[in-house]
N, C-alpha and C positions, 0 to 999 in steps of 0.2 A: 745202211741201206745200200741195194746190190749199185755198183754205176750205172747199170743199162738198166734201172729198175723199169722204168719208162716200157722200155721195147718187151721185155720178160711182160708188163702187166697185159698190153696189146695181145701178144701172143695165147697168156693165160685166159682172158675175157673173151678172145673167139676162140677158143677151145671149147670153154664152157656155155658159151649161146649154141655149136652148135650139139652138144650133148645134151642139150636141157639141167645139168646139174653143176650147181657150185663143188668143185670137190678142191678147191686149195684149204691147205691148212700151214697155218706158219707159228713161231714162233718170234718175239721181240721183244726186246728189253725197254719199247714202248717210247724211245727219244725221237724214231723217225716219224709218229703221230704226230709228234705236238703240230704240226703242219695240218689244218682243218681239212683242204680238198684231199691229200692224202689219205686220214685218217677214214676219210665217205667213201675215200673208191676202192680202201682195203675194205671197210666191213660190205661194203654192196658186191664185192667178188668172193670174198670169202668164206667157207665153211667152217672153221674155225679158225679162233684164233687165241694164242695163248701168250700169257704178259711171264717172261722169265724174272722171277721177284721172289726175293728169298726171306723179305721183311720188309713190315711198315712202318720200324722203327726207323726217326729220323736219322739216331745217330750211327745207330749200327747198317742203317743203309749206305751212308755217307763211307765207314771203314770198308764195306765190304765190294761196292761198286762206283765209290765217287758220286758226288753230283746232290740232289733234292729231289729225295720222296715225294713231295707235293707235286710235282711236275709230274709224277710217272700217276699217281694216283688221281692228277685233274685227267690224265689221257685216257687213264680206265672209266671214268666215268662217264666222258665225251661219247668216247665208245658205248658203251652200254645204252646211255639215251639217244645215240644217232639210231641206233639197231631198233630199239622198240619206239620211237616214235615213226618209224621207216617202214617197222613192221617186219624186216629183214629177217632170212633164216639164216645167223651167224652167232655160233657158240662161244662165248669169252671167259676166258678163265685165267687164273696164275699156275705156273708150275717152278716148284720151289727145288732146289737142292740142299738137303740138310744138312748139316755142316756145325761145328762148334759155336761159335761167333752167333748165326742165328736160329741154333733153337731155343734158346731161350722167349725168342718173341714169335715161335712158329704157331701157338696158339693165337695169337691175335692177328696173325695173317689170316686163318682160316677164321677167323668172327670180320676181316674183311670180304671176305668172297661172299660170305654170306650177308651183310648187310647192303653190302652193294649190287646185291643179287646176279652174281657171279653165275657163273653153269658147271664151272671144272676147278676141283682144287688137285692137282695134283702134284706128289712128294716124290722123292728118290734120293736114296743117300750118295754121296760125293763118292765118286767112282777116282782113287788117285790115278792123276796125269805125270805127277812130277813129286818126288819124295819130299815136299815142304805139304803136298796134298794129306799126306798118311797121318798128319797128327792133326789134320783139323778134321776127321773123322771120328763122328758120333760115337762108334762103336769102340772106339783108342781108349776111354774111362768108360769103366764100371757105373761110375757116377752119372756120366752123360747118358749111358743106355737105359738106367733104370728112371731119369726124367725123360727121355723120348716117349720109355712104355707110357706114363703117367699120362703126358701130351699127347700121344696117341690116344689113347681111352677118354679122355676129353674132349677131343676132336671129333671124334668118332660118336659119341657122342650126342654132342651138338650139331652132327650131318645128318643125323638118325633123326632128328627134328624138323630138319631142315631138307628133306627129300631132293629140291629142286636142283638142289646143286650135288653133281656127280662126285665123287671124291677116291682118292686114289693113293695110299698109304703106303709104305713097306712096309712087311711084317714085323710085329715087338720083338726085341732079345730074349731067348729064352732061356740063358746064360749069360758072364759075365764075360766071355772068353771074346778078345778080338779075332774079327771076319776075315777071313784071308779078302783080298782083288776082289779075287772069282766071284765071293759068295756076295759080294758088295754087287760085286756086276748082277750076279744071276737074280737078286732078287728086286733089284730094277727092273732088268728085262722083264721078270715077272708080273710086274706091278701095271708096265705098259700092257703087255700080251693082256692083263684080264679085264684093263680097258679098252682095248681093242675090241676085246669080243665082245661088249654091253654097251659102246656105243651106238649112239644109232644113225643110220643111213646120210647123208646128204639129203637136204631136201630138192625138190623137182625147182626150177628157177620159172621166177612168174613171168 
């Protein structure tokens, strides 16, 4: 949480009283909720909001971010019933970075969005920062890319059932050949850009 979160929220909430629209959108790893009046005066200002969670597996959450699942998964839930018992226009969702480690459990992150009536599932493969990055990339085995397609087509899927919730994928392998940076990068960007364009508006603030 930023230090001057306080004076940043002041300044964000009369912005948007005097536009009429919620437009903040953040993202969070979901630990500066656990805090109640915080977690009310994020979803009552905000337009979206999205939980960085790459799995709901206990254990592989534990290797890959430290800490207890349970805690991040009681905050998404807090969140979701402060929003509709409030009646709030604020969009909540997980956005994953796929990676080695957890796609194996990247299917049953997306049967979380959807059971807990999530709005946004969205993917993107691990764009490397730092050459320990380059091998925990999906696309690094053969093996691993042709269970992503698998998990992909599964997922995909089960969102096809499941309308309510928006979903947001990179494209299958269509070989077995590793992705240079670029094409790791490009089809990121891509992924966002065509979420970009199908989301919808902010709503008007009552």
């Amino acid at each position: 949480m930023h230090s001057q979160y306080e004076q940043i929220m002041e300044v964000c909430e009369e912005v948007q009283e005097q536009i009429g629209r919620k437009i903040l959108i953040g993202v969070t790893n979901g630990i500066p909720l656990k805090n109640q009046a915080r977690l009310e005066r994020i979803m009552r200002n905000y337009h979206e909001l999205r939980f960085s969670l790459e799995t709901t597996d206990a254990d592989t959450y534990r290797q890959v971010r430290g800490g207890d699942i349970e805690v991040i998964k009681d905050v998404i839930r807090r969140c979701v019933t402060y929003v509709r018992e409030n009646n709030l226009e604020c969009r909540i969702g997980v956005t994953a970075v796929v990676m080695k480690e957890t796609l194996p459990t990247l299917e049953t992150l997306a049967d979380f969005a959807i059971d807990e009536g999530l709005d946004l599932f969205h993917c993107q493969h691990i764009i490397p920062m730092a050459d320990s990055d380059v091998n925990r990339r999906v696309d690094s085995d053969p093996q691993l890319m042709a269970l992503y397609n698998t998990i992909y087509d599964a997922i995909e899927a089960k969102m096809k059932k499941n309308p309510k919730v928006a979903y947001f994928m990179p494209q299958v392998f269509d070989s077995t050949e590793p992705m240079s940076a670029e094409d790791v990068a490009r089809i990121s960007t891509e992924a966002w850009l065509k979420e970009a364009e199908v989301a919808p508006a902010p709503e008007p603030m009552n």
